[in-house]
N, C-alpha and C positions, 0 to 999 in steps of 0.2 A: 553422575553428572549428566546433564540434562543437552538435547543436544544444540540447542542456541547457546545455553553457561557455556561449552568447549568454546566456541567463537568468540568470548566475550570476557572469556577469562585470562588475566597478566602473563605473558609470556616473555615481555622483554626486557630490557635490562635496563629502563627507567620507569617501568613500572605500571605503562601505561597499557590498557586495552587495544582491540585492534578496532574498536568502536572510535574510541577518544582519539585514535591516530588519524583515523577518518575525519573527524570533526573537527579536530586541529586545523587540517589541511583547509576544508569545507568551510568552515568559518572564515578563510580567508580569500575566500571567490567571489565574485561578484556575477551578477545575471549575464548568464550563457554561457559564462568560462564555462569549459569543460577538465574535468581529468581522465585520462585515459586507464583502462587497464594496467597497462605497463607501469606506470606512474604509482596510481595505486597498490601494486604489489608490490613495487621496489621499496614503497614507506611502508608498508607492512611488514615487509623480509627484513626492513633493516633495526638492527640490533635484538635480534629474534635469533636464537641459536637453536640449530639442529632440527627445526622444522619447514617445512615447502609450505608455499602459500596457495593453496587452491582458488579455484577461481571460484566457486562456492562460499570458502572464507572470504574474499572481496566480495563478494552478493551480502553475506551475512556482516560483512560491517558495518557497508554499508546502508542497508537495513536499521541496524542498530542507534547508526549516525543520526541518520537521517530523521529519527524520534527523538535529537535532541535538538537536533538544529530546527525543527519547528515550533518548538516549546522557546527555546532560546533566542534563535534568531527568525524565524518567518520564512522560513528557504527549503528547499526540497533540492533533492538530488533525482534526477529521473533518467532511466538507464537510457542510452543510445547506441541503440543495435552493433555490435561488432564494433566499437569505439571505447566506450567507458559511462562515464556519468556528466551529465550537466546540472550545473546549477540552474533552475529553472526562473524567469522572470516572475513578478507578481501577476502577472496579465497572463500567465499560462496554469496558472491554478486551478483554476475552474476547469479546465478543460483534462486535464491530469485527475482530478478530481473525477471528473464524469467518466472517464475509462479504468479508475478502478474499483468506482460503483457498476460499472458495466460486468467489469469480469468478476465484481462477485458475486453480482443476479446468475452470469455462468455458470458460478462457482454454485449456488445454491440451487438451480436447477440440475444440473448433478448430482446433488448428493439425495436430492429429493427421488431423482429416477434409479439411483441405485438403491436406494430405502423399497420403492417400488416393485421394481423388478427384481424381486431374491424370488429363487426357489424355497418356498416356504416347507415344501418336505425332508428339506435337509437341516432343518430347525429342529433344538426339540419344544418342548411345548415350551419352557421359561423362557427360552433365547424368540419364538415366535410373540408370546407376550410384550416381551419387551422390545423389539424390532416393530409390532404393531404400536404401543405408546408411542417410540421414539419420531415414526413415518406421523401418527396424529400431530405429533408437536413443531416436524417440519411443514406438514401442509398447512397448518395454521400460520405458523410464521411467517413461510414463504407470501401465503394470501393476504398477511396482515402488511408487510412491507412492498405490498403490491399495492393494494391499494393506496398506503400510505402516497405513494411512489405517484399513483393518478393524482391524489391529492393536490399534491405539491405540483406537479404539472400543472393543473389545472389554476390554482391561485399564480402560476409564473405567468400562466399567461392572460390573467385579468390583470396581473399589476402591469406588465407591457401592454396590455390597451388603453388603460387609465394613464398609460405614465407619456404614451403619446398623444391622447387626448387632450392632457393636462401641456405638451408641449406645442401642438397646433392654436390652445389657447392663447398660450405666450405670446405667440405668435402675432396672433392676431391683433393681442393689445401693445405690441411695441410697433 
């Protein structure tokens, strides 16, 4: 068993996930309620026998939730330091959105400098071969979603000068 299936597989005694327990809940908040830790593991522990709910199992149902309540509903849960989770407004998406494109440029600089930085005499030649493939196929990536990344920057901010242009117009004519 895989280690997300443990978090995600029936344990209680109406049958339901610790995913769907979450979403139950989450489905009925509205922008900014929050649920707290507490809260969330006391609906998790309940009707669950003989297992402790970690606070990792709360991260991981959350998680889980949280990929259906955006299909379903439009809503995002987003952690709140030392509290629990909020329901986020519509108007804080994008910017939720831009820091977890943020930490995964982190995330992908990382793994590009660890690809980088190996001691390659502790390799043997097949593990070096394929460690050299693997490091070509991150710096490509990395530099193709880089620039992609100036791209889009670049057309944001022609349409914000057109789109103020277009409103000093208005302007003008009213």
């Amino acid at each position: 068993m895989s280690y997300q299936r443990a978090y995600t597989k029936t344990s209680r005694l109406d049958g339901r996930s610790d995913s769907q327990v979450v979403y139950d809940l989450a489905s009925q908040m509205k922008p900014n309620d929050v649920l707290t830790f507490d809260e969330l593991k006391n609906a998790l522990q309940e009707n669950v026998t003989n297992v402790a709910i970690s606070k990792n199992r709360v991260y991981q149902a959350v998680t889980n939730a949280n990929k259906n309540l955006q299909k379903k509903k439009n809503r995002y849960l987003t952690n709140v330091l030392s509290v629990g989770y909020k329901m986020i407004p519509a108007s804080e998406h994008l910017a939720v959105s831009r820091s977890k494109k943020k930490q995964a440029e982190k995330k992908m600089q990382s793994s590009l400098q660890i690809l980088e930085y190996t001691n390659w005499d502790e390799l043997t030649p097949t593990q070096q071969n394929l460690h050299q493939k693997q490091l070509m196929m991150m710096k490509t990536l990395y530099q193709k979603v880089k620039y992609h990344d100036q791209r889009l920057n670049e057309t944001d901010s022609i349409i914000s000068k057109l789109s103020e242009r277009l409103d000093k117009l208005e302007d003008n004519n009213s």
